[in-house]
N, C-alpha and C positions, 0 to 999 in steps of 0.2 A: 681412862674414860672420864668424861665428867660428870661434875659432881651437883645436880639441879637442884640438892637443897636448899640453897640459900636464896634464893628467890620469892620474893615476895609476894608478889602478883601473879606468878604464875605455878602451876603445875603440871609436872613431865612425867609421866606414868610408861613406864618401859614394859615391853609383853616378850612373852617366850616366842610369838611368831616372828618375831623383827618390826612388828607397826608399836609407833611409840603414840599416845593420845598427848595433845599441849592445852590445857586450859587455862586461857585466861580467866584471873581470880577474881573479879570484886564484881559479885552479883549484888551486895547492897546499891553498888552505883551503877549499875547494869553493864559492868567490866568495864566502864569507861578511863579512857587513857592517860594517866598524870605523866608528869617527869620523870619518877620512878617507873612507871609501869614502861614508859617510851624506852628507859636506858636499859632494861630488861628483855624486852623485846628484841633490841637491836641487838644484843650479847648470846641469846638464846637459839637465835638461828646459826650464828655463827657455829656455837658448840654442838648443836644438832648435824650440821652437816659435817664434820669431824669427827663423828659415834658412827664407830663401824660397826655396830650391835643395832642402829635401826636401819631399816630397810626400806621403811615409809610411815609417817608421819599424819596423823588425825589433828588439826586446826581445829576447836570448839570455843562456848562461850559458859561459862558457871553461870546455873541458875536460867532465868526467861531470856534473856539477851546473850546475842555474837558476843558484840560490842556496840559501845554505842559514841565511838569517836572519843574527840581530847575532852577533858573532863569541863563541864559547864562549868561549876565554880570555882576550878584552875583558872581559866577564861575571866571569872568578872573579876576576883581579885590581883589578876594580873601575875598569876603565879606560874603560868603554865606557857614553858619557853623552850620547847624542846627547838625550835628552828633559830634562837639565838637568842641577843644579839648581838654577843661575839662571836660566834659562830653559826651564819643565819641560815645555813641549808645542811651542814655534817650532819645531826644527827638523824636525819631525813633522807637524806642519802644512805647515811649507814643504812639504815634499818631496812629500806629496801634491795638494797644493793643485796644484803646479808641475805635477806628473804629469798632473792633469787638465786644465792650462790648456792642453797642446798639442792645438792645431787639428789636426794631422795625424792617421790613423788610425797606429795603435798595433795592431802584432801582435805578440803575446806567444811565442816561440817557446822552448816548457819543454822542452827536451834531457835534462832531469833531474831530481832532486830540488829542489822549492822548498819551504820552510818556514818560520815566519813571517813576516817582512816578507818574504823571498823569495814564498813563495805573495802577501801582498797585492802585490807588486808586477806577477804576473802577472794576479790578477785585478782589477784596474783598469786592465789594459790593454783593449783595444777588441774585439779576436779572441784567444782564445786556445788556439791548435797546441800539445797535449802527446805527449809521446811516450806511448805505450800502457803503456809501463813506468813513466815515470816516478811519484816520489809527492809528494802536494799537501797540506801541513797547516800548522794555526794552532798550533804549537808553546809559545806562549806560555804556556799555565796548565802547561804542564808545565817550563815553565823557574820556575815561581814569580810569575810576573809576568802583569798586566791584559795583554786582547788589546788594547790600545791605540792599535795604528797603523794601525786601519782597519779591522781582518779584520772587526767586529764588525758593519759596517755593508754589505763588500760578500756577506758570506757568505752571512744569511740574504736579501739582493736575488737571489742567484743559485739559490739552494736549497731557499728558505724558512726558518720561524722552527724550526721540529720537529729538522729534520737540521743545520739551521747549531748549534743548542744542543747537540748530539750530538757534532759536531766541535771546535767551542770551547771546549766543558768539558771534553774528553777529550785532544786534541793529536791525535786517531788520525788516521793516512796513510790517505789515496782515492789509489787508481791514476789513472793519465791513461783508461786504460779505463772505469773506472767514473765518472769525475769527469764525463766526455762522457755517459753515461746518464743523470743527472741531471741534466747543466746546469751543473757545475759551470766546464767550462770547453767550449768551442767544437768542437774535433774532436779525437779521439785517432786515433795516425797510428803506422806503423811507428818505432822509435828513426831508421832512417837519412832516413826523411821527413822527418822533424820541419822541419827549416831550411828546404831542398826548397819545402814545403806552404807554410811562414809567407811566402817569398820569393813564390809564387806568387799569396797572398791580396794580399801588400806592392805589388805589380807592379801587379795590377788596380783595385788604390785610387789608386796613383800616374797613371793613366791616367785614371782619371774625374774628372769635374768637380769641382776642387777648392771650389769656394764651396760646393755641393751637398751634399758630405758633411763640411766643417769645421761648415757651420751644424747640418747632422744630429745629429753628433755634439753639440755643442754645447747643443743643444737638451735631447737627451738626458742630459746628462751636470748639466744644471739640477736634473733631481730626484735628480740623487747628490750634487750640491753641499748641497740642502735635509738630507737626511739627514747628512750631514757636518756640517752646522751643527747639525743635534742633538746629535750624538754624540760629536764627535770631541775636541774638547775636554775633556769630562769623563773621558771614558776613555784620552787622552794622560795627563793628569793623574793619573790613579790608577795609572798603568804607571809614572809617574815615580818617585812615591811605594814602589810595590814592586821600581823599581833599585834602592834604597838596603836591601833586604833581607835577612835570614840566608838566608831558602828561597832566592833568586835564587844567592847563592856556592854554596850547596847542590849547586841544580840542576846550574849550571856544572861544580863540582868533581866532581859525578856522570856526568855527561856524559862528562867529559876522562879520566876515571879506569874506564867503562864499566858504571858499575852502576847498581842506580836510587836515586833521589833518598830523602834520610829527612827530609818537609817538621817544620816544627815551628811555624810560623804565628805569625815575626816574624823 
């Protein structure tokens, strides 16, 4: 079995029912995503779906926040390069490819704010439990950068093509409230539900017929592969391209410094 000590950023809590809980770690930075946390990620799902001792799998966030995307000050000092640039789309690929390769059901349990890879990370999970407060966006064209790691292809699957373009070219925050009224995510729940709920979906998956609902899923998850194979590459690629950007320090230094961004489109 393996071995989830060594992990930095994260923590993997294994239960006697079969549901294992994954919490991403840095509530000082509201879990947001470095290098390390990115390379972590990607390796984590791998070994998850390979543990024949879980059954299904709890997605959280340590502390007030999911996640809250690749880390702002990775970003201004130009540290944070998980899409390359010798390698401008692997570990972006990895990470989600991995994510979907797990046979286990996957519940998304959003305690807080997710924002771009955070939000994709909740919606390619399987169920996704938000808290009623929390808020859900593709952050990316407002950091200066392509939606690149995914958002582009699960957003309009969940929402459609009309409102996913509304969200992706704007960066704007949906409530967990609202996010549930369209589809966006699974159920919205009181803030102190949230774990509660996800734990209760996680429980009921772990109990049923495991070939039944790996192959279900599976199944299902063939035509999010099809569209990944559209998409995901050229728009990994084009977000690579706009790491290396003035608007991208911009955004960041705007960010870290609280006011809004002055793009200049290079």
């Amino acid at each position: 079995m393996p071995d989830y000590r060594d992990y930095q950023y994260l923590l993997l809590e294994k239960r006697d029912d079969g549901v294992a809980v994954l919490t991403m770690n840095r509530p000082e930075k509201r879990n947001a995503v470095n290098n390390e946390m990115h390379s972590e990620l990607e390796r984590v799902f791998r070994e998850i779906g390979d543990d024949e001792e879980i059954r299904a799998l709890v997605l959280t966030g340590a502390g007030k926040a999911f996640c809250a995307g690749g880390d702002a000050k990775s970003m201004e000092d130009g540290s944070f390069r998980p899409t390359g640039p010798a390698t401008p789309f692997r570990a972006v690929r990895t990470l989600i490819h991995n994510l979907l390769e797990v046979e286990q059901p996957i519940v998304a349990a959003v305690n807080g704010d997710a924002a771009g890879l955070g939000a994709t990370l909740a919606l390619y999970c399987d169920v996704i439990i938000a808290s009623e407060t929390a808020r859900l966006a593709d952050t990316h064209v407002r950091m200066g950068l392509v939606a690149g790691d995914g958002g582009i292809i699960i957003w309009p699957l969940l929402i459609g093509w009309a409102r996913a373009k509304e969200y992706l070219f704007t960066g704007d925050w949906i409530t967990g409230k609202e996010g549930a009224e369209i589809g966006l995510v699974t159920r919205a729940v009181p803030p102190d539900q949230v774990l509660p709920t996800a734990m209760d979906w996680a429980r009921r998956f772990a109990a049923g017929a495991p070939m039944a609902l790996r192959w279900t899923k599976y199944s299902m998850n063939k035509i999010l592969r099809d569209q990944l194979n559209v998409a995901l590459d050229v728009s990994t690629f084009l977000e690579a391209a706009t790491m290396h950007s003035e608007d991208l320090k911009e955004a960041a230094t705007a960010f870290l410094e609280k006011r809004e961004p002055k793009f200049k489109g290079r």
